[in-house]
ROVEX-550153 format. One record per residue: x, y, z of N, C-alpha, C in turn. Coordinates in steps of 0.05 Angstrom, whole numbers, padded with zeros to 5 digits, always signed. Example, Ala and Ser with C-alpha at 12.3 -4.5 7.8 and 13.67 -1.06 7.14 Angstrom:
BEGIN
+00264-00114+00156+00246-00090+00156+00264-00066+00156+00257-00045+00142+00273-00021+00143+00258+00001+00157
END
This chain:
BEGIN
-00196-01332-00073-00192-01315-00097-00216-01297-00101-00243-01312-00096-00264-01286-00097-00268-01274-00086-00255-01278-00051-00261-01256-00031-00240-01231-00046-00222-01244-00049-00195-01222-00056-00202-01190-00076-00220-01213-00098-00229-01195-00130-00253-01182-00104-00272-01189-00097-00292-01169-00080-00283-01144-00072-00258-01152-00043-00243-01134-00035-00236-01112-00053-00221-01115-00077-00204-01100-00093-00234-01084-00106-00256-01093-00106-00278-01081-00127-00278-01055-00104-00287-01067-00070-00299-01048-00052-00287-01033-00049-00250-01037-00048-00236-01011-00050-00230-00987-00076-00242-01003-00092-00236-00976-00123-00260-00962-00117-00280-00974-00113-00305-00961-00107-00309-00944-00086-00290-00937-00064-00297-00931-00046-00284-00906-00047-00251-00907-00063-00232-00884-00060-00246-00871-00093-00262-00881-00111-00278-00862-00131-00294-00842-00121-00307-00844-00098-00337-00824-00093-00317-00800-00072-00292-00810-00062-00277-00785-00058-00267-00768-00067-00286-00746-00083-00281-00726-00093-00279-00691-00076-00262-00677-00075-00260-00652-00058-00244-00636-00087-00272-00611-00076-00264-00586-00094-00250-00570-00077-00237-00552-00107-00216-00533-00105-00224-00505-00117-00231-00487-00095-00247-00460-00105-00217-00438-00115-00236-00429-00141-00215-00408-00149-00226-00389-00153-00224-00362-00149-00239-00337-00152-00216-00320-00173-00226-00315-00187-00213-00280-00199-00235-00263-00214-00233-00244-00212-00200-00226-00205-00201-00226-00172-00175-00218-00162-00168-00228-00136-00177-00192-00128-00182-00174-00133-00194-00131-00130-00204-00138-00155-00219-00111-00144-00236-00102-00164-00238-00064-00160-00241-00052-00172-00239-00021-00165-00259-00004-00183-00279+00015-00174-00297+00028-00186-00286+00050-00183-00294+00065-00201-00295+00099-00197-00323+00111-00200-00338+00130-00187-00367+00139-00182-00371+00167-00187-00368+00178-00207-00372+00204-00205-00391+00225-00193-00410+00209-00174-00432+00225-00151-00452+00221-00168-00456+00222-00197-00482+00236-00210-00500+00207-00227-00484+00178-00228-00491+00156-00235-00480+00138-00232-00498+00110-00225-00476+00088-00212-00463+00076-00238-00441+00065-00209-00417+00053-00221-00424+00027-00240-00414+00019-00261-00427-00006-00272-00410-00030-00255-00431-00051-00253-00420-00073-00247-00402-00089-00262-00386-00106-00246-00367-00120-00250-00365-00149-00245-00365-00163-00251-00361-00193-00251-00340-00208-00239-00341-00229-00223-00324-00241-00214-00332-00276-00223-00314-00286-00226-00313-00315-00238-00306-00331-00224-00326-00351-00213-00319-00364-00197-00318-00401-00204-00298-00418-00195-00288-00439-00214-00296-00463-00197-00285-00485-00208-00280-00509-00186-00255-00525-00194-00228-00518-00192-00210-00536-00206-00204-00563-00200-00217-00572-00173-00221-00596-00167-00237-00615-00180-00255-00635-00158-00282-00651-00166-00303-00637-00146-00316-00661-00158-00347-00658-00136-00361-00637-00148-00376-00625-00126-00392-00607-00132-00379-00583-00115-00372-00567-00118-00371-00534-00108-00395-00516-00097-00401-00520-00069-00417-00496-00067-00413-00480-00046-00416-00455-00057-00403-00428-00039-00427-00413-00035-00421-00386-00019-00436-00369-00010-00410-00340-00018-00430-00322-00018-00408-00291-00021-00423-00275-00003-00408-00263+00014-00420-00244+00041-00406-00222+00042-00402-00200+00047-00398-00170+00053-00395-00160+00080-00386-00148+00095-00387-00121+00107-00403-00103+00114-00401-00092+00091-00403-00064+00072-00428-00065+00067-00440-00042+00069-00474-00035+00061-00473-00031+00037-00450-00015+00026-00453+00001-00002-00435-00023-00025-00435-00049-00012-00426-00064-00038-00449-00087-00038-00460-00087-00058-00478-00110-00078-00476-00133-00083-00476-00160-00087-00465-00175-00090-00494-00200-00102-00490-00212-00122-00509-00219-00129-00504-00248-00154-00507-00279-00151-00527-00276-00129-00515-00285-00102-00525-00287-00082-00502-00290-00048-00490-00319-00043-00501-00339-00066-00493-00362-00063-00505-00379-00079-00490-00398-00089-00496-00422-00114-00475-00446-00116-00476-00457-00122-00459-00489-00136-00446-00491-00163-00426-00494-00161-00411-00507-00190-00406-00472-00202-00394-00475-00226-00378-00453-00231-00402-00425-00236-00395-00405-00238-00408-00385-00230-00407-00362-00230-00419-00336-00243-00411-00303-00251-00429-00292-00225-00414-00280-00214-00422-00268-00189-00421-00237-00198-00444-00219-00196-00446-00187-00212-00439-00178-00178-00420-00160-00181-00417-00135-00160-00421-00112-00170-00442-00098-00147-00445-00065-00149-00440-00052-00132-00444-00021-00139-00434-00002-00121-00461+00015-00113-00465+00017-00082-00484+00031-00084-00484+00065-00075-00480+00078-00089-00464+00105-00094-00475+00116-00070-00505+00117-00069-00525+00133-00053-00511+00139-00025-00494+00115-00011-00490+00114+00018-00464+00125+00017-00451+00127-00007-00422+00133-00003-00419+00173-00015-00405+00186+00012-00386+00213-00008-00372+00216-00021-00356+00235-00023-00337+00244-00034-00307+00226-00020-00296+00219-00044-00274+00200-00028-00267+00170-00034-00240+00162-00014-00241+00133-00020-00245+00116-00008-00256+00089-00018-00277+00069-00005-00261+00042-00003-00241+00030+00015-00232-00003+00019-00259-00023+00022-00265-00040+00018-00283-00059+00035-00270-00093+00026-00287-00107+00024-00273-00135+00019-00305-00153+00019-00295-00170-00001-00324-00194-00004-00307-00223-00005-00328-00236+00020-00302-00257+00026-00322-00287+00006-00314-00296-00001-00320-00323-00021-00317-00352-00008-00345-00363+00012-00343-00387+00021-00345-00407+00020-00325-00427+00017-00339-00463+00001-00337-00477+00023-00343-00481+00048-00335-00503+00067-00325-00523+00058-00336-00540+00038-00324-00570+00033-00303-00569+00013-00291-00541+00008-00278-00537-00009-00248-00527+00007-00221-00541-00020-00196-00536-00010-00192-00500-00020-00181-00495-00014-00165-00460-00019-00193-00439-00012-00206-00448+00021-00239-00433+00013-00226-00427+00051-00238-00398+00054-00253-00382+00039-00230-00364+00018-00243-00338+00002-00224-00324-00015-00228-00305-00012-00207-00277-00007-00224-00256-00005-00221-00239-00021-00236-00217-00035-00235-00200-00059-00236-00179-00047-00211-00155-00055-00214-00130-00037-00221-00107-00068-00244-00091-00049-00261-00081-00067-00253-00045-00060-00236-00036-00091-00228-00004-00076-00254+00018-00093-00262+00033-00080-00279+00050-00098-00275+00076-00091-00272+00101-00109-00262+00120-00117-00281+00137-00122-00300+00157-00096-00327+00177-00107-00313+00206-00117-00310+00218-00136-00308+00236-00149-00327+00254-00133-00315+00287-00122-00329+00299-00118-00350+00312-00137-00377+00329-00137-00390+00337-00154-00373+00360-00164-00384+00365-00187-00381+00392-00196-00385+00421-00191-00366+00429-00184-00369+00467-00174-00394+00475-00182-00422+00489-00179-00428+00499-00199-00421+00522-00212-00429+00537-00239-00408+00555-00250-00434+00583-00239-00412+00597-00238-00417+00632-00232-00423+00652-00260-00453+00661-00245-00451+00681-00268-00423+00700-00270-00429+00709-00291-00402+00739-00301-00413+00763-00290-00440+00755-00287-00451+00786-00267-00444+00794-00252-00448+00771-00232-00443+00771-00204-00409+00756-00190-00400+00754-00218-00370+00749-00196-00345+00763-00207-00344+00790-00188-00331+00800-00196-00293+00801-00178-00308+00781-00167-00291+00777-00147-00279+00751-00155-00290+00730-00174-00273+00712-00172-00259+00721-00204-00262+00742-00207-00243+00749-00238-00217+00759-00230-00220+00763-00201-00189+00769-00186-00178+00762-00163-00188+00731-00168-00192+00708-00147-00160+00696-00160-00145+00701-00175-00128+00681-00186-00092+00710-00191-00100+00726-00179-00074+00760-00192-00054+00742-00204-00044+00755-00222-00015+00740-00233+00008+00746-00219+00004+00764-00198+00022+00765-00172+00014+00760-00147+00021+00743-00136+00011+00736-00104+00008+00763-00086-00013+00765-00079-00011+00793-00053-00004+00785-00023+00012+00791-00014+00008+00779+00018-00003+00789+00032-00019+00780+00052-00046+00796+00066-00023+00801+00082-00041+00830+00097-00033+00846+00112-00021+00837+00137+00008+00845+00144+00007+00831+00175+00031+00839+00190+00045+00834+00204+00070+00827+00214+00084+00823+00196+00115+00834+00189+00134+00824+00166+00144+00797+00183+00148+00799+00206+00158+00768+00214+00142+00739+00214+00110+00752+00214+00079+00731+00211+00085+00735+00181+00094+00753+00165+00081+00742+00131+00116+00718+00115+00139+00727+00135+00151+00713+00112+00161+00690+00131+00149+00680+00148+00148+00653+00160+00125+00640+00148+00103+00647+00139+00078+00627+00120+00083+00635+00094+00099+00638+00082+00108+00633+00053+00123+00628+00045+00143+00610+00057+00157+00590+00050+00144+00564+00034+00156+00567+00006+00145+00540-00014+00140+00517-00003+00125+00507-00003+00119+00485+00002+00127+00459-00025+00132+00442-00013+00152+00417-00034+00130+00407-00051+00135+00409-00076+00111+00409-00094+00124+00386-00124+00105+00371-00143+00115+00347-00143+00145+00354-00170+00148+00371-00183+00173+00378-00184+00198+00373-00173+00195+00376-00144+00221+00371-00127+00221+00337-00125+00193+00321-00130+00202+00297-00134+00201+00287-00154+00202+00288-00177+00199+00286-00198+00179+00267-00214+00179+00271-00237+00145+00259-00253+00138+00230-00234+00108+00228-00237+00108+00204-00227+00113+00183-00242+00114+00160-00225+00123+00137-00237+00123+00112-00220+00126+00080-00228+00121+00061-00225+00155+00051-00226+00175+00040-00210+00203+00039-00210+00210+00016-00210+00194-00010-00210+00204-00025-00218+00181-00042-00236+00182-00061-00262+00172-00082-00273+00166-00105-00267+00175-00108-00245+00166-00146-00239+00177-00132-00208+00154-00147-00193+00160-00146-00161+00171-00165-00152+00186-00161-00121+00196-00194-00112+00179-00214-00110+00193-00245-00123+00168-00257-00115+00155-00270-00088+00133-00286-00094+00122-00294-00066+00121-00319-00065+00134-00337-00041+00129-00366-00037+00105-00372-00035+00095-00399-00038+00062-00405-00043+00067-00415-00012+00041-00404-00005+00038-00410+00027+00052-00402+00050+00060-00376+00041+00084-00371+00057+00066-00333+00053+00063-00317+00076+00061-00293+00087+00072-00282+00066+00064-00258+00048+00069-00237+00027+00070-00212+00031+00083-00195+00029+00076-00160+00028+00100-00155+00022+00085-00128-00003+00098-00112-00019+00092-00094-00034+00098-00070-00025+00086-00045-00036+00090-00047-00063+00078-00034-00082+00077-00020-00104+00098+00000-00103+00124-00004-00118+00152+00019-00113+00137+00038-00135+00121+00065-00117+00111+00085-00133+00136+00102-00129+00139+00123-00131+00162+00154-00134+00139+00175-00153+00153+00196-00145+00150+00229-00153+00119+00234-00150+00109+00249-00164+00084+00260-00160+00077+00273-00134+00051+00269-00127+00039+00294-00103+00031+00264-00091+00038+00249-00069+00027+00237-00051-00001+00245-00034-00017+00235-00034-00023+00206-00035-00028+00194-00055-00024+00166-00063-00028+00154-00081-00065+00128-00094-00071+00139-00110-00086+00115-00109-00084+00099-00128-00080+00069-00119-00065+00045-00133-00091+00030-00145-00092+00022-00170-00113+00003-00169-00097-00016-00207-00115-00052-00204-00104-00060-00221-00129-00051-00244-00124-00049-00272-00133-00041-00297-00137-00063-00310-00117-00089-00308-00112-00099-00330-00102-00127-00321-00104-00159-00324-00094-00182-00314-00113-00184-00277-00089-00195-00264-00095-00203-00238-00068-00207-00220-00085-00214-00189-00059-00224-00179-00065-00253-00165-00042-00271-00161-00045-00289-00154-00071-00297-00136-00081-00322-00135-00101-00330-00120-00091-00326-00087-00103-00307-00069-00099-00313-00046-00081-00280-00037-00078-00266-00054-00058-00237-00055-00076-00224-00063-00072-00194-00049-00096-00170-00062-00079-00147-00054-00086-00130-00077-00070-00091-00073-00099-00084-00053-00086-00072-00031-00102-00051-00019-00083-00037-00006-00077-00016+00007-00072+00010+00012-00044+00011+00002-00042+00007-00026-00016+00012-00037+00008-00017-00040+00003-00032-00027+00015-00059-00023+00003-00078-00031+00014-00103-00047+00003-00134-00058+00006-00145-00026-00012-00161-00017+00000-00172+00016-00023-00194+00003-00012-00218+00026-00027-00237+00029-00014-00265+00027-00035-00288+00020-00011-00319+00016-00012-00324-00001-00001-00329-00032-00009-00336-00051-00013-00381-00052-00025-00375-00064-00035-00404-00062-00029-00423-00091-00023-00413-00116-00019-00423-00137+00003-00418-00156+00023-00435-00161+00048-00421-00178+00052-00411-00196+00061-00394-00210+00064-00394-00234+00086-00366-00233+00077-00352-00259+00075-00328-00270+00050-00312-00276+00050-00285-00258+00025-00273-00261+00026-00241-00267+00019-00231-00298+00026-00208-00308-00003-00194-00301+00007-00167-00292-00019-00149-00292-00012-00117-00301-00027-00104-00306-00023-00075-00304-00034-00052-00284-00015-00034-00275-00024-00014-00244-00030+00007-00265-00048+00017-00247-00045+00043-00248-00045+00060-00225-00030+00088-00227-00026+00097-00203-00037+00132-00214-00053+00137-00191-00059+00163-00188-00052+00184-00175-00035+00207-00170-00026+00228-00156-00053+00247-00144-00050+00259-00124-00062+00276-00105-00058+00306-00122-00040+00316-00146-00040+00333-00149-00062+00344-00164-00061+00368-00176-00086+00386-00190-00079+00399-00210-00091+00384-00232-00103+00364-00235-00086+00339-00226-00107+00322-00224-00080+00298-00209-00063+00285-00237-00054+00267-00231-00032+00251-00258-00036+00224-00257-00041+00214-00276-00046+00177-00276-00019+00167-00292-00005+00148-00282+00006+00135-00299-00004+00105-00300-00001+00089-00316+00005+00057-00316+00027+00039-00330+00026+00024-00318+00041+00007-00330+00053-00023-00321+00063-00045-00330+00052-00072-00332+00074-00077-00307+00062-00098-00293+00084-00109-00272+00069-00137-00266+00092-00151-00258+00092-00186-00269+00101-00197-00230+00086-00211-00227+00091-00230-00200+00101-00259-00202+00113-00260-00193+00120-00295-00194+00113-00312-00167+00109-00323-00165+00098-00339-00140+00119-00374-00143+00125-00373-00128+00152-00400-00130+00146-00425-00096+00151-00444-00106+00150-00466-00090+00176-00476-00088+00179-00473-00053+00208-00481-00043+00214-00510-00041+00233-00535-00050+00240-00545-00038+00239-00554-00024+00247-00573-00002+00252-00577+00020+00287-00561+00032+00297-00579+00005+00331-00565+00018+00343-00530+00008+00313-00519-00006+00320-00498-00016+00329-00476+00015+00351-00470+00009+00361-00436+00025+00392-00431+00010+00386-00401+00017+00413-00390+00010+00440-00399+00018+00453-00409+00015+00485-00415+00021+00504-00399+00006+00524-00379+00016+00544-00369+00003+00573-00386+00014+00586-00385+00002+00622-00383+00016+00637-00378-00009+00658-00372+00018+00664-00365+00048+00639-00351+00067+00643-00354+00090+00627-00331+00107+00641-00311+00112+00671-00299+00103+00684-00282+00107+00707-00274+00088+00713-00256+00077+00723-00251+00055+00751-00230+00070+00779-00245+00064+00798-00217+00075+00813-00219+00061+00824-00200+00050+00845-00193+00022+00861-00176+00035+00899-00174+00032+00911-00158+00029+00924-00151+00005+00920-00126-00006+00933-00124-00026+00954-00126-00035+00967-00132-00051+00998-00130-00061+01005-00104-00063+00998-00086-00073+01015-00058-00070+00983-00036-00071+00997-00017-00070+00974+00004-00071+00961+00008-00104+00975-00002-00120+00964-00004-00158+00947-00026-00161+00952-00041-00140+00929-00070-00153+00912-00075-00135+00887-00083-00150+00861-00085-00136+00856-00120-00126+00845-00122-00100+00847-00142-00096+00819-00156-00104+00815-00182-00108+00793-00202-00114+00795-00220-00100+00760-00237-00101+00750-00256-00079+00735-00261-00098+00735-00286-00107+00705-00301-00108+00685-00318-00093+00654-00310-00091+00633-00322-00076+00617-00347-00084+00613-00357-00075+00593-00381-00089+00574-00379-00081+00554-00377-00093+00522-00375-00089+00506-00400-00089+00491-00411-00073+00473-00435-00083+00448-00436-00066+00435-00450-00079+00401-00449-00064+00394-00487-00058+00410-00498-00068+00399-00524-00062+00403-00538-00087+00369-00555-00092+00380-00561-00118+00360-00543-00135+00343-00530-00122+00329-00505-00136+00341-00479-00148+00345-00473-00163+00352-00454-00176+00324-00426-00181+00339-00411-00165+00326-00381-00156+00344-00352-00165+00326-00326-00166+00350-00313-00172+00351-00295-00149+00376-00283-00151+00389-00263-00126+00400-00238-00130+00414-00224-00118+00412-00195-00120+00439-00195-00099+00461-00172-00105+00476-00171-00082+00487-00144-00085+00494-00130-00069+00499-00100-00065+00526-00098-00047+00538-00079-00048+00556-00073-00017+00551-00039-00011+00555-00042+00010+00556-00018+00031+00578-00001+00027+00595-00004+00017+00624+00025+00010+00627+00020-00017+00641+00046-00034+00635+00050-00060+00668+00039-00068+00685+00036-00040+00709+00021-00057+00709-00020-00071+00684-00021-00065+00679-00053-00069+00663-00054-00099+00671-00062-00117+00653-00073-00142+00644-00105-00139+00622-00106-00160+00601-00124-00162+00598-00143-00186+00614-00162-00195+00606-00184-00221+00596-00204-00221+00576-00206-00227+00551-00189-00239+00537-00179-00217+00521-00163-00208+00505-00151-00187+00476-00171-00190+00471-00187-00205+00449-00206-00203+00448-00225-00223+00433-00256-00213+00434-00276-00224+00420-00295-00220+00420-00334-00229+00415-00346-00222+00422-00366-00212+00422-00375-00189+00436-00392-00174+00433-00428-00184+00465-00440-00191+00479-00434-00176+00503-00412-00189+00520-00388-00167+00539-00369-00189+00559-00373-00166+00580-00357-00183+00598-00344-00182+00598-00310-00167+00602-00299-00156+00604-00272-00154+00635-00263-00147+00641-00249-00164+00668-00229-00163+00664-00214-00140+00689-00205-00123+00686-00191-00117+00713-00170-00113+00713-00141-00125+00739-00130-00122+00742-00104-00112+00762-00114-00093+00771-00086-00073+00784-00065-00097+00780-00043-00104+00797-00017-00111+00813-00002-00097+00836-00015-00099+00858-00006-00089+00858+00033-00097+00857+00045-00118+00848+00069-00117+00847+00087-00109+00818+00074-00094+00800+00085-00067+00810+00084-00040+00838+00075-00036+00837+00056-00006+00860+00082-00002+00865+00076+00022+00891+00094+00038+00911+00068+00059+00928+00070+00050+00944+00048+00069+00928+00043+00102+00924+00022+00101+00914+00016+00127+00889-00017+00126+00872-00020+00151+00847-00037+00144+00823-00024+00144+00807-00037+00126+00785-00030+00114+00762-00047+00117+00740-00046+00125+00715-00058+00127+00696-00056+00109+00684-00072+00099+00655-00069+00086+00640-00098+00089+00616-00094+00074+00595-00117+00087+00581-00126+00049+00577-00143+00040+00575-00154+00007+00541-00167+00029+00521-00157+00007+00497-00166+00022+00486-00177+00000+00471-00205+00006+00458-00227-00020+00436-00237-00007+00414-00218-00029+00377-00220-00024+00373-00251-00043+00359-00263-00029+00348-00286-00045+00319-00298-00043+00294-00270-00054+00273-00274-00042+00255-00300-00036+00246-00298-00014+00231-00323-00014+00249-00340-00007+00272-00346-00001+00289-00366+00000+00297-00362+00035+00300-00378+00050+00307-00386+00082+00345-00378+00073+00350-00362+00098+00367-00359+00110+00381-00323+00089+00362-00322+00074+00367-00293+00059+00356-00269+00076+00368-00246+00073+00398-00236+00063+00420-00248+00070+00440-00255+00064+00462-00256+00077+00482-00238+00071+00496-00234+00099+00518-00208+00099+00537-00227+00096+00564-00226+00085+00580-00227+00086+00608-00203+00088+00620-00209+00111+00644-00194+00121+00668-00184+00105+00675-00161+00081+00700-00156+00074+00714-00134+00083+00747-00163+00095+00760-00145+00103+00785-00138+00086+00792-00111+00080+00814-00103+00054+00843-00106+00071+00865-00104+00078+00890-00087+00088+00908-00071+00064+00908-00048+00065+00926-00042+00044+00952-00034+00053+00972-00041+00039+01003-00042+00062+01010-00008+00054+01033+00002+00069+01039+00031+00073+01061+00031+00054
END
């Protein structure tokens, strides 16, 4: 009996001093703007230990023109980043600062760092001496002298952001991203003067995901719900900023989670040319419940409801209408991000009798 109580003491004691930290970094970017004429102020990064033990990391660079201070410490921790303007032009700046804990789980981390140098300022012209830029601007275009066939082949408009209309941000919440599972996904920008520069303002993105050249990419490592705010900049002149809030979800699969529809094939003949034919789909993910999205490819097929949460129902109805006596093909497609075995096509075939 007292060897037994020993035993039981040496093993509590032994699985206690096994402690392993869990490094968390945010914000996951960080983005300066430099106007040439004074540096950028620094920014802070927060660094955690959601585990045990002790946490100790190192922060290393690349990049000449990013700061980082101080390069390494223990247990939780404000890490100051700067910009060092001096080495950098006119223009935009990617780099990345990677965050190392060896004895640590979710290590290393990396922080992608965008910076934005503002060209200098024109300087301004006397009124004495410019008499030429007072008719640098005619309220009628002159075409230089030339060839009538050389002048009205280079003045053709060029597509200007009008033809695509105001800018903007097109969707509110992006698809989400499985934890541990490969990520990428642009920022759905539209209109304005391309190129774009993307940067976050406001929140974060998941641990392990970072915006750089327009796209959230990466593995996210922690679940939840994660709200931030973009903002997006246009190339035009003056350029155009918009912002506005967009929300990530990051989801943990199951084992038996994937998409299952049935049927795998849907074929309806109609009763006469006045009535529309129907199919219903069954949607399911397992015993996880996810949401989905489904579309079709020809405009004689409708959609009830066009999105949801699994497990559903989906309608589906041929418009007789639309049809011309004969067979008819279309394809009913069901996105179920993050989920194994999504998209799935499914086959509809109509016959409408003569």
């Amino acid at each position: 009996m007292r060897r037994a109580l020993l035993f039981s003491f040496v093993f509590w004691s032994s699985g206690a001093v096994a402690q392993i930290p869990v490094l968390h970094v945010s914000p996951a970017s960080l983005a300066f703007v430099v106007d040439g004429r004074s540096q950028a102020a620094s920014q802070q990064v927060r660094i955690r230990n959601l585990g045990s033990g002790t946490l100790r990391w190192t922060a290393h660079t690349a990049e000449r023109w990013i700061r980082v201070s101080p390069p390494s410490g223990s247990g939780p921790s404000i890490l100051m980043v700067e910009i060092d303007s001096t080495r950098l032009g006119p223009g935009r700046y990617d780099g990345r600062i990677t965050i190392d804990a060896p004895d640590a789980d979710d290590s290393p981390v990396s922080i992608a760092v965008a910076v934005e140098v503002a060209s200098p300022p024109a300087p301004s012209v006397p009124l004495s001496s410019a008499p030429a830029a007072r008719t640098a601007r005619p309220s009628s275009p002159t075409p230089a002298p030339g060839p009538p066939a050389a002048q009205t082949g280079a003045r053709e408009p060029a597509p200007d952001a009008t033809s695509r209309g105001p800018l903007r941000i097109e969707r509110k919440v992006l698809p989400p991203a499985t934890r541990n599972l490969p990520y990428v996904q642009a920022v759905p920008v539209a209109g304005g003067t391309p190129p774009y520069a993307i940067r976050i303002i406001e929140g974060r993105l998941p641990a392990g995901l970072v915006l750089a050249q327009g796209a959230v990419s990466g593995t996210a490592r922690v679940q939840g719900y994660y709200p931030f705010v973009v903002a997006v900049t246009d190339a035009s002149t003056p350029p155009v900023t918009v912002a506005q809030p967009l929300g990530l979800r990051v989801i943990i699969l199951q084992p038996d989670t994937a998409l299952v529809v049935s049927p795998l094939t849907i074929n309806l003949r109609l009763p006469g040319r006045k009535r529309d034919g129907r199919a219903a789909l069954a949607i399911g993910s397992g015993r996880q419940r996810l949401e989905w999205t489904a579309s079709a490819d020809v405009p004689w097929i409708t959609l009830a409801p066009p999105s949801g949460v699994s497990p559903a129902t989906l309608e589906i109805v041929a418009l007789a209408a639309r049809l011309s006596p004969g067979t008819h093909h279309g394809t009913v497609t069901l996105t179920m991000e993050g989920a194994p075995n999504s998209p799935a096509s499914v086959p509809v075939q109509v016959t409408v009798p003569r």
